[in-house]
N, C-alpha and C positions, 0 to 999 in steps of 0.2 A: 545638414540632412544626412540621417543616416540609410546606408543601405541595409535593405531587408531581403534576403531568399523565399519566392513564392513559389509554391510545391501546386501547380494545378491538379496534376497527375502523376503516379508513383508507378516503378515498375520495381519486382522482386524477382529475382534468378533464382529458379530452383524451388522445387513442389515438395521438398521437405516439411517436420513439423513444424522446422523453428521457423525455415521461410513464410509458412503459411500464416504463422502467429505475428510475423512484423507487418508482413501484409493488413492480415485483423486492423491492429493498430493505428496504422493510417488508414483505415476505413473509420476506425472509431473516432480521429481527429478531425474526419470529413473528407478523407482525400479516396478517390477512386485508387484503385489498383489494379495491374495490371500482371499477373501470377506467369511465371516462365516454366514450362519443362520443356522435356522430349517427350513427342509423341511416342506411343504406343506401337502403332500398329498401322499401316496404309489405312485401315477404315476408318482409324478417329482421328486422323493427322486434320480434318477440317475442322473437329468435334470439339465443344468445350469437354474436360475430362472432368465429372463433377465431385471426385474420389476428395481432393482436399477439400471442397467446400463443404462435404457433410462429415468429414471430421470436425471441423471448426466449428461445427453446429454441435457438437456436441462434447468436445472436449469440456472437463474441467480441471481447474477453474476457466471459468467460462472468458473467451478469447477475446469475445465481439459483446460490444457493446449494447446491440439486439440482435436477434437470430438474423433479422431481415438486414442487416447488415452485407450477409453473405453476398447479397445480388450484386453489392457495389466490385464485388472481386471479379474480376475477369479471366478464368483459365484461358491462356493460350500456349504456342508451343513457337521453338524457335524456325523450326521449317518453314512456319506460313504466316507467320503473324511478326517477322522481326521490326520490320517498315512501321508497324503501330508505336517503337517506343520515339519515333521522331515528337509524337505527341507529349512525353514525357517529360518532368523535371529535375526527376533526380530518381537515379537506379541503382538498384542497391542489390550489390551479388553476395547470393547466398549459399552458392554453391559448394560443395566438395566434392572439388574431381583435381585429379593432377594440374601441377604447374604447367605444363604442357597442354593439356587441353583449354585451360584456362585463356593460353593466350591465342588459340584460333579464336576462343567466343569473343575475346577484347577486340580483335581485327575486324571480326563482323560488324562490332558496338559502333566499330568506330565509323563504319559506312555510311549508318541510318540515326545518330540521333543530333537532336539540334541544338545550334550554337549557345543554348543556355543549361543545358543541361549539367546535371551534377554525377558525378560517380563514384559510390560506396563499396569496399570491400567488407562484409562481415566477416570475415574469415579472423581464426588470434595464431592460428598457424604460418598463413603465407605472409611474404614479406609485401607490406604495401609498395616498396621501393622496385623491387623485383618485377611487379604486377603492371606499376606505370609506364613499365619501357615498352608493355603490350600498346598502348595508345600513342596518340599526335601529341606533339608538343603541346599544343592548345589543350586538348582534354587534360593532359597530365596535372593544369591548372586547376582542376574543375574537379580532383580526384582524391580520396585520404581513404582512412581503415574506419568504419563506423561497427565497433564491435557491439551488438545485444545481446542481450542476457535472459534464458529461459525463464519464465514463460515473459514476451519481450512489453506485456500491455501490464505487468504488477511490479516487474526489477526495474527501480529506478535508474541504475547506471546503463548508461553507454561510455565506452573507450573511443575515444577521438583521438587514430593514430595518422597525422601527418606524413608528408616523403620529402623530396631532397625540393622540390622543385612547384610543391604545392602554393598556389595563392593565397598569402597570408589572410586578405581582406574577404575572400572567399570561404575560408575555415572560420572567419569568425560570424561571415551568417550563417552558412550552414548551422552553429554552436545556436546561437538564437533562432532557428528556427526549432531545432531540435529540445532547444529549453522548454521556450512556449507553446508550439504548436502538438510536437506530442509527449511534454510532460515531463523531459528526461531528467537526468542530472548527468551533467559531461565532466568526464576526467580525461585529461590529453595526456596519452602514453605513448614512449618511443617505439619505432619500430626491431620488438624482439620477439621472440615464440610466444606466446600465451599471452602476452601484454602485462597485466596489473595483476588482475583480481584475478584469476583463474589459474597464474603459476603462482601465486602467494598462497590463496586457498589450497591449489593442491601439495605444495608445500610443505604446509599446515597440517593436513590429511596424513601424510607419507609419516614427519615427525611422529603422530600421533600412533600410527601405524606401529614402529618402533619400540616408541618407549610405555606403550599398553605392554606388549610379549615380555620385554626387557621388566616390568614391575609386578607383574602380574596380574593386570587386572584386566576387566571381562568388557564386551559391548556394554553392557547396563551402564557397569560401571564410569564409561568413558561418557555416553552418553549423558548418566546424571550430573558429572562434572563440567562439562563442556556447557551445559545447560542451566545450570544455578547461578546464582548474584554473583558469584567468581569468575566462571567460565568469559570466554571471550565470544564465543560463535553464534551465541543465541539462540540455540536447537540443536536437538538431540543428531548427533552429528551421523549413528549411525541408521536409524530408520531415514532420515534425508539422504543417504548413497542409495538404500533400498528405493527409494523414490524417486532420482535423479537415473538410477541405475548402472549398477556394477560394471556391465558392460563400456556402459560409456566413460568411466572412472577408470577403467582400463586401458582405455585407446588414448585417454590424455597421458598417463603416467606412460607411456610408450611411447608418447608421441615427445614427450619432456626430452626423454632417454633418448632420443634421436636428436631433436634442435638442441638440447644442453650439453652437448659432450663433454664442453671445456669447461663445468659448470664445477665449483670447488666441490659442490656437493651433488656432483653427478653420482656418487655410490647411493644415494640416498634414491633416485628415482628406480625403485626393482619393483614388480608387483609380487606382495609378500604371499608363500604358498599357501597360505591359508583360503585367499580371495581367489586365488588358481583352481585350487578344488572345488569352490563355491562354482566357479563358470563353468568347469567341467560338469559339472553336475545338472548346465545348465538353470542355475539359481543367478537370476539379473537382477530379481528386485520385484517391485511391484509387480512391472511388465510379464513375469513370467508366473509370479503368484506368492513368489519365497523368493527371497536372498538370505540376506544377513540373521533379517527373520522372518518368520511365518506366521501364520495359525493353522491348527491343525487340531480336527472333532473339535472348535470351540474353544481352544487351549491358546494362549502368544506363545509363542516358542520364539530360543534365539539359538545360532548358532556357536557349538562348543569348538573353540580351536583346538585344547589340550584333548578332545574325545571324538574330533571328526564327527558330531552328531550333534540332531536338533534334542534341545531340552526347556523347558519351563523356563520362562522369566521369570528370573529373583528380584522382588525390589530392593530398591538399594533405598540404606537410609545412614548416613553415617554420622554419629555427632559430631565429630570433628569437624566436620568440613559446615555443618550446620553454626558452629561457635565461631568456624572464622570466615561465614558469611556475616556473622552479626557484627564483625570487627567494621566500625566505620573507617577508617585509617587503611585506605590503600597500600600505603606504605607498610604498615604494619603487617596486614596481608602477606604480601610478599616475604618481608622477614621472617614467618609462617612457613611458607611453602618451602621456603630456601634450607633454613636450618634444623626444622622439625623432619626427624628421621623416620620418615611412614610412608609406605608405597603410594599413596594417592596425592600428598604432598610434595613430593619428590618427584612423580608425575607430572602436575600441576607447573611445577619452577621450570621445568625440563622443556616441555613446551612451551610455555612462553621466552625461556632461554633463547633456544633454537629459532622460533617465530624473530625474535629484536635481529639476532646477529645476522638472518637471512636478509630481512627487508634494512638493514642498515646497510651492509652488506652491496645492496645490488639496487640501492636506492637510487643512484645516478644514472646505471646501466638504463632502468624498466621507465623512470620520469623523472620529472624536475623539481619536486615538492615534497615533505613528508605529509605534507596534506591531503598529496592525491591522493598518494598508498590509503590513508587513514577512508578517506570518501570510497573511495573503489571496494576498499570490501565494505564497510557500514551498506553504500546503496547497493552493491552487485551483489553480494553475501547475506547480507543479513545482519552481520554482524554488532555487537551490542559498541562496541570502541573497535577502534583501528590500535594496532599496536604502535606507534609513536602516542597517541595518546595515553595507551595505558604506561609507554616507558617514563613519560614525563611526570606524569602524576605521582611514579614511584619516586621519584629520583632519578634524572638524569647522571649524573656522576656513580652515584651508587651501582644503577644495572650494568651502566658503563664496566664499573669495576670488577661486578660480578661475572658480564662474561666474559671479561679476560683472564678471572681467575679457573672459570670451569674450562678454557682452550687449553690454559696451560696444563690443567689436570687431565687432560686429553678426556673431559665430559660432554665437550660441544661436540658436535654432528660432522664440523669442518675443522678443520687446525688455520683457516687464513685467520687473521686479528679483525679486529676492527678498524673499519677506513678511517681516514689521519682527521676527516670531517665531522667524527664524532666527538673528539676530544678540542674539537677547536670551537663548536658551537655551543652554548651554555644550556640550551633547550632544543625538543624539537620544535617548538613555538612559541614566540614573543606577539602577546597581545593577538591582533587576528593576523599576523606572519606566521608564515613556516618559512622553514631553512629551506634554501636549496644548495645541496654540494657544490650542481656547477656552477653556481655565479659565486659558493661564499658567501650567501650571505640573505638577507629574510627578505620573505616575497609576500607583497599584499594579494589580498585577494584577485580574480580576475576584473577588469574594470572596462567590460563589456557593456554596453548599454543593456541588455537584456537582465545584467543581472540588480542595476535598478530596482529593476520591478519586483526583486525580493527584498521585503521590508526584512525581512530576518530568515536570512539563507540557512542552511542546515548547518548546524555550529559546533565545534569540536571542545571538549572539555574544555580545556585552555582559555578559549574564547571570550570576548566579555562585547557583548553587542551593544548598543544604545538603546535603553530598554524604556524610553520615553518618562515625562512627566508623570509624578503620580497624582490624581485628584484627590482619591481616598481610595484605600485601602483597609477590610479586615478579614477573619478569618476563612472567609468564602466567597471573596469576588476582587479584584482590582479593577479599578476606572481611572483611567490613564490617555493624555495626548502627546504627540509630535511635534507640538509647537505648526500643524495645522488646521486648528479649528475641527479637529473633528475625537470627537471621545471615542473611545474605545470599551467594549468593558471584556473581563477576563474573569473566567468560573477558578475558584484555587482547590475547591472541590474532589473529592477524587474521583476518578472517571469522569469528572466534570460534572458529576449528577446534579439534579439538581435539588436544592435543600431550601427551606423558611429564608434563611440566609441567602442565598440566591435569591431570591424572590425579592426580597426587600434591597438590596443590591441592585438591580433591576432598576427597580422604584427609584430610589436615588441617582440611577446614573441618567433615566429620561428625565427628572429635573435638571438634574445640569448639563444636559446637552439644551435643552429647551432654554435656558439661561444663557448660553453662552457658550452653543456651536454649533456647526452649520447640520451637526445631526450626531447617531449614533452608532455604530458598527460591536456587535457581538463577534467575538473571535476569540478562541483558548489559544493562549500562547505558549501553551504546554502541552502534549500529549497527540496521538496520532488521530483521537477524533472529536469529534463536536461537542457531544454527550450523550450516556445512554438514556437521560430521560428523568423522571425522577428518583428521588432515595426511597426503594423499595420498603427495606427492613425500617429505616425510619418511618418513613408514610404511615405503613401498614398500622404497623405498630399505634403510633399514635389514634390512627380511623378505628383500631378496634378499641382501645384502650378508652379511648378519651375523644368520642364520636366528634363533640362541639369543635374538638379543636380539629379536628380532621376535617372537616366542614368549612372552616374557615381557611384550613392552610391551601385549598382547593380554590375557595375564591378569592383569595390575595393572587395565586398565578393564575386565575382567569381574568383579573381585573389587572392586572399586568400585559399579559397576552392583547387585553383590548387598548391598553396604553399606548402597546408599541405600536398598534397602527394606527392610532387616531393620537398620535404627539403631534404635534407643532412641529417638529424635524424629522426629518426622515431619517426611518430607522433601517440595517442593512445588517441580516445572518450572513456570516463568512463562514462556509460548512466545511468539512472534510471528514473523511471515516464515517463512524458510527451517529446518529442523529435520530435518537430511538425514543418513542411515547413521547412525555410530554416538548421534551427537545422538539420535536418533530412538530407541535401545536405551536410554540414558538414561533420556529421558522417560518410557520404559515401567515403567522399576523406580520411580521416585519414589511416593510415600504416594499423589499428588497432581496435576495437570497445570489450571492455569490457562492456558488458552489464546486469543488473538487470536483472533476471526472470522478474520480475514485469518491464517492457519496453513497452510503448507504442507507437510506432512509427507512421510518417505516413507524405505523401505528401499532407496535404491538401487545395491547393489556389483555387483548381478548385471550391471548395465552393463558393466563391467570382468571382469567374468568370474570372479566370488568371493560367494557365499553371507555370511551375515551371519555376527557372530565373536563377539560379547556376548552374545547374550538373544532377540533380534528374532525371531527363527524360534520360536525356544522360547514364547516371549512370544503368537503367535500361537496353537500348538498348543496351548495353555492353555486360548485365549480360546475356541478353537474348541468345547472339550470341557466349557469351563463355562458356554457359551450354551446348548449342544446337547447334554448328554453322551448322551442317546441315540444319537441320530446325527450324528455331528461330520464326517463324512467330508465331505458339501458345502460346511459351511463352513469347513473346512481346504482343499479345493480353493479357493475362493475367495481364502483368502490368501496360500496357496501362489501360486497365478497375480498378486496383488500384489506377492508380491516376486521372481518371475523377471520379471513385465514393468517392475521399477524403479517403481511407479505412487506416483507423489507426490501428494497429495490436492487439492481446487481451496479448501480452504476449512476449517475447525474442523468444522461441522455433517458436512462429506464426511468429514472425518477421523473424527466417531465411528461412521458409519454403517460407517465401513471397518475398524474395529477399531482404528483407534492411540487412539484415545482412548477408556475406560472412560466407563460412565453416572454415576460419581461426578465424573468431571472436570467442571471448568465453562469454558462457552466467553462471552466477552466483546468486545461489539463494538466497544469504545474500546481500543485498544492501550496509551493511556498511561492504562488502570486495571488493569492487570492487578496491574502491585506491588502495590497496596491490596484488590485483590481475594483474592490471595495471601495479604497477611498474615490476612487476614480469617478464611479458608480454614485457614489452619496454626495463628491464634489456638482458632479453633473444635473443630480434631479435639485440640488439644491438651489444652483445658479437659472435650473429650469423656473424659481418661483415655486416654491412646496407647499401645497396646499393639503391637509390631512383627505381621505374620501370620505363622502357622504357613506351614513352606515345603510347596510345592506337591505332588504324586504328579500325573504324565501317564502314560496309558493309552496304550501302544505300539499303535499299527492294523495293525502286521505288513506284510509283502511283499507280501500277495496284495493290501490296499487301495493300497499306494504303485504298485503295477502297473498296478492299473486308473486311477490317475490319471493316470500317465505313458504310457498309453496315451489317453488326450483331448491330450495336447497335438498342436497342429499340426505336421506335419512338410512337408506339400507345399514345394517348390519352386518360386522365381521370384515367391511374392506377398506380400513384407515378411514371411514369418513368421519361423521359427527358423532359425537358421542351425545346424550341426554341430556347433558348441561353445558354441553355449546350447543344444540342447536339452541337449547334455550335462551342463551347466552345470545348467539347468530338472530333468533326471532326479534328480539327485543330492541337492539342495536337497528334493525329494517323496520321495524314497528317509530323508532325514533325518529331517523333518519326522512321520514316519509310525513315527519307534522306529528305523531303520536296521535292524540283523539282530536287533536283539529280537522275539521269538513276539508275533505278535499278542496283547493282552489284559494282558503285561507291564507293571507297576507301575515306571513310573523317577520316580528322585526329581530334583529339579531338577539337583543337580549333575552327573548322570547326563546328561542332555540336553544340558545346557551343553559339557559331554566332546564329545557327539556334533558340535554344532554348529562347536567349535572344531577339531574335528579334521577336517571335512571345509573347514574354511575354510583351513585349513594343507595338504589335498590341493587344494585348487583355485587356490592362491595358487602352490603350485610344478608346476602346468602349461603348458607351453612356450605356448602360445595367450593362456591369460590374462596372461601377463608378456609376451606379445607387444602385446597390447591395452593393458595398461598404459602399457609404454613409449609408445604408439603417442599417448596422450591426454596424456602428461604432455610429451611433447616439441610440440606442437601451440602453437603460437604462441610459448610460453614456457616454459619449466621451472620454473614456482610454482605453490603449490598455488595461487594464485587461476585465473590459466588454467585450468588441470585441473581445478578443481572446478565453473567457468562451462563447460567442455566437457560434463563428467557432469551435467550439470542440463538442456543442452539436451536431453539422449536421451530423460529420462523423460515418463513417459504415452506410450510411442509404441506402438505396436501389435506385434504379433509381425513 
């Protein structure tokens, strides 16, 4: 039997932004909370302070998983409310205030809370070791560093820094609660300044800092580089400081410069005069309106270090750097950057130079794995690779060689060599091992029970998972099992769209689950979401070109859609990300819907000027009449207005209150548990005896209710509402949704609806406006569905 950590109640130290936002987070996982400052002022020492809760309401990206979320947070303060955290399970300081004052608040802690309780330092400065001598022996058990990462409910990582004396068996539920319950992904760091990801990153920053002045190139510049198929970071590195804020990029690099004295590459922690005058100037970033850069009358402006002034952003476009992103050969790459004598490539090698010999370097110091470093910036960062993986893929001996020869050419940053651990392991990773220095020698994954439940954990180039049976496979779908009885099928599509091939894909995988298993689970095993829906530029294309067939590729996925829920096996959507248009009709018919916390859902054609074509409408008028069937008309208004305003959801929790998701679905706040949640889910209804449902009867509401609904919509001029051909578009859609010309009170059976649906999506698809608006998005940058489907993503949730 294993043990489990149950969180009934949370408390957080400290009314800060970040505190407020872990707060959120365990509200969004279901756990009350319980919010710490100092009071005020004698008059509100009794008072909830309600100042962080209506930030939280309105910060974005948005913190809370519904607004109303906020009521679950409790302000209190420590004068009058300490004795409340005996109710708690685990509290988590979020404080910065001196070591000294730290430990009268641990003294207090220690008075009032109960024998089960747990204790979190977020802090990457203080030492956890230091912190515990504040507590009893007992607590000390019960106590590690649980570092989050801004904004704490979207970055994946938390640092799990242990102390001398912490309970092993206890740090590994805490790890499992923290996996499943809110979502994390754990790297366990030693106890040093900054931990992992935050003194590599700023590291990183400092290097770049550096050898931009040293080559001469600009913010654009660094920025395009750090950001294209070469770069490491994944984002424009310097509008992210502008957004993170200078200010706070400053108190870290000061704060390095303090805990790192002895550090080889302590010369390297200076904040350069450039970012000095930017503060002086009071330029922080976002927060103040300008940093790095601006806008200014309508113009981006960036700032000139060689001119101390703002000027016009230049785009950068460089063929070089364009020919040796096309270079497939990593390796090759590199012998690029390394040997070709041009500021931007010499650039390029320099920092990733400096980046290898750091985190080699000080690999044993910060943790035990090259794998952690590698997880800790991908999930805390962002980052596209971790540098162990990109040193392996070059060449391990090679880069090896290369930075001993740039130390001794005194080009590296530091003159220490490389630790004796680099020349003695052949990789940084064998199979799914990493090295670790201090054992000497390769370490399997963590073999936690929690992590089970990821059928396929977040995987590092290197890697080779067990990628199951294949049934069949071609160039737009794989169907594949585990030697469980249960199919699988996987979109190979890009963006996972969906295409004729998908569809038919589809079709063959409910035969053979029907044939020969206990059901079927939809899951992309690539990419960070579900799918946007279907292939735009193809569809379109084909509906105008070549009507019949657009006609029919329409009803091959609606007679799909009615397959998945009336198979013989239950069938079960595994979502995550993006789950846009017909995706989204999909998900509706399946048995079943396992979904990410993080689910963005949403019907959005009416963007483009076209009603939904599958189920989606119909799907709603169901929902409406068998929450309500008394009176369904409000809540068919309600979703009727969701899918003429495109509203995609912010989140799973948003999604069921909104209807795409039924009260049998389950939502799950680790992404890489959904497959095993899934199978779980489809083992269970399966063993329940699966019987398909009887198909539906919807109740027509007649003309006179679709009248009165299309009499609420906005019609005014000039204030973002409807424009002439959405309302039109909005009428017709309420006009369907409501029976079309069936008598109110008429019995239609689903197929019946379906007709209707499809048949006004075939009148709206051949009016001159919406094929105007079509063209109009698909020709926008580029003529792929990826353009076109990153144009129709930005429009939704927008207002009328």
């Amino acid at each position: 039997m294993q043990n489990r950590m149950f969180v009934r109640k949370a408390a957080v130290l400290g009314s800060n932004l970040m505190s407020a936002q872990i707060a959120a987070h365990f509200v969004n996982a279901c756990i009350p909370v319980l919010l710490y400052d100092h009071h005020h002022n004698a008059e509100k020492s009794n008072k909830i302070e309600p100042l962080v809760k209506n930030q939280l309401q309105q910060i974005k990206p948005q913190a809370l998983a519904l607004t109303d979320f906020v009521d679950y947070i409790q302000e209190v303060n420590y004068e009058d409310h300490l004795s409340l955290l005996s109710d708690c399970d685990l509290i988590i300081d979020a404080i910065d205030e001196p070591l000294a004052r730290k430990a009268i608040l641990y003294q207090q802690l220690s008075s009032v809370l109960n024998k089960r309780a747990f204790i979190a330092s977020c802090s990457s400065v203080q030492s956890v070791n230091k912190l515990a001598e504040f507590l009893t022996p007992v607590q000390r058990e019960r106590f590690c560093g649980l570092h989050f990462f801004m904004p704490p409910r979207y970055v994946h990582l938390v640092e799990l820094v242990p102390h001398r004396t912490s309970n092993l068996d206890l740090l590994n539920q805490i790890e499992g609660f923290l996996v499943t319950i809110l979502g994390k992904g754990i790297v366990r760091a030693k106890d040093v300044p900054y931990l992992i990801a935050n003194r590599i990153a700023i590291f990183n920053l400092l290097t770049i800092f550096n050898h931009m002045q040293k080559y001469g190139l600009t913010f654009e510049d660094v920025d395009y580089l750090a950001s294209s198929k070469i770069g490491w970071v994944n984002l424009a590195i310097f509008h992210n400081l502008d957004a993170i804020g200078l200010d706070t990029i400053v108190s870290i690099i000061n704060g390095m410069a303090e805990g790192l004295r002895d550090d080889p590459w302590a010369q390297c922690y200076v904040v350069p005069a450039w970012l000095q005058e930017l503060l002086k100037k009071g330029a922080v970033g976002q927060k103040s309106g300008f940093g790095i850069y601006q806008k200014q009358d309508g113009v981006n402006q960036v700032w000139d270090i060689t001119q101390s002034i703002y000027r016009p952003v230049k785009n950068v476009s460089d063929p070089g750097i364009a020919v040796l992103c096309e270079i497939e050969s990593v390796s090759e790459q590199f012998n690029t950057m390394r040997y070709l004598d041009e500021p931007k490539m010499q650039f390029l090698w320099a920092c990733y130079r400096d980046l290898f010999h750091y985190c080699a370097y000080h690999l044993d110091d910060i943790t035990d794995t090259t794998r952690d470093v590698d997880l800790a910036l991908r999930w805390g960062m962002g980052w596209k690779h971790g540098p162990f993986e990109i040193w392996q893929l070059v060449g391990w001996r090679k880069i090896a060689q290369w930075i001993e020869d740039d130390i001794a050419a005194n080009k590296s940053l530091a003159k220490v060599s490389l630790p004796p651990w680099v020349a003695q392991c052949a990789n940084a990773y064998q199979g799914q091992m990493a090295f670790s220095p201090t054992k000497n020698t390769y370490i399997s994954r963590p073999s936690l029970p929690v992590y089970k439940r990821q059928v396929f954990p977040t995987i590092l180039k290197s890697e080779v998972l067990n990628e199951g049976r294949t049934i069949f496979e071609d160039d737009d779908v794989r169907c594949w099992h585990m030697d469980d009885e249960i199919a699988i099928l996987s979109f190979k599509s890009k963006y996972q769209v969906i295409t004729p091939g998908v569809v038919a894909g589809l079709n063959r995988a409910i035969d053979v689950a029907e044939q020969g298993f206990k059901g079927l689970i939809v899951w992309q095993r690539t990419g960070d979401n579900f799918s946007y829906g279907a292939d735009l530029h193809f569809f379109t294309d084909v509906l105008f070109k070549t009507p019949e067939r657009g006609i029919e590729i329409i009803e091959n996925f609606r007679r799909v859609c009615l397959r998945l829920r009336y198979s013989q096996v239950p069938t079960i959507a595994a979502i995550r990300g993006r789950v846009l248009g017909g995706a989204c009709e999909l998900t509706m018919y399946c048995s079943r819907v396992v979904a990410a916390f993080e689910s963005y859902i949403g019907l959005v054609e009416s963007v483009i000027g076209l009603s939904t074509a599958s189920g989606g409408s119909q799907a709603f008028a169901l929902r409406a009449q068998t929450i309500n069937p008394i009176d369904p008309l409000s809540l068919l208004n309600v979703y009727a207005q969701q899918i003429i305003n495109a509203y995609v959801t912010n989140n799973a929790i948003d999604a069921l209150q909104k209807g795409y998701l039924d009260e049998d679905d389950v939502i799950v706040m680790n992404p890489n548990e959904i497959l095993y949640v899934a199978k779980q889910q489809l083992t269970a209804i399966h063993e329940g005896g699966y019987q398909p449902p009887l198909p539906p009867m919807i109740t027509a509401l007649g003309k006179e209710v679709a009248g009165q609904l299309v009499a609420m919509l906005p019609t005014e001029k000039g204030r973002h509402l409807l424009s002439e051909h959405d309302y039109y578009v909005a009428s017709r859609i309420i006009y369907m949704m409501c029976g079309g010309d069936y008598p109110a009170g008429t019995k239609l059976t689903e197929q019946t609806f379906l007709k209707l649906e499809g048949n006004l999506f075939l009148e709206l698809a051949s009016h001159p406006l919406t094929q105007e608006r079509i063209n109009r998005i698909l020709n926008i940058k580029t003529a792929t569905t990826t353009g076109a489907v990153r144009e129709l993503t930005k429009s939704t949730n927008r207002p009328y």
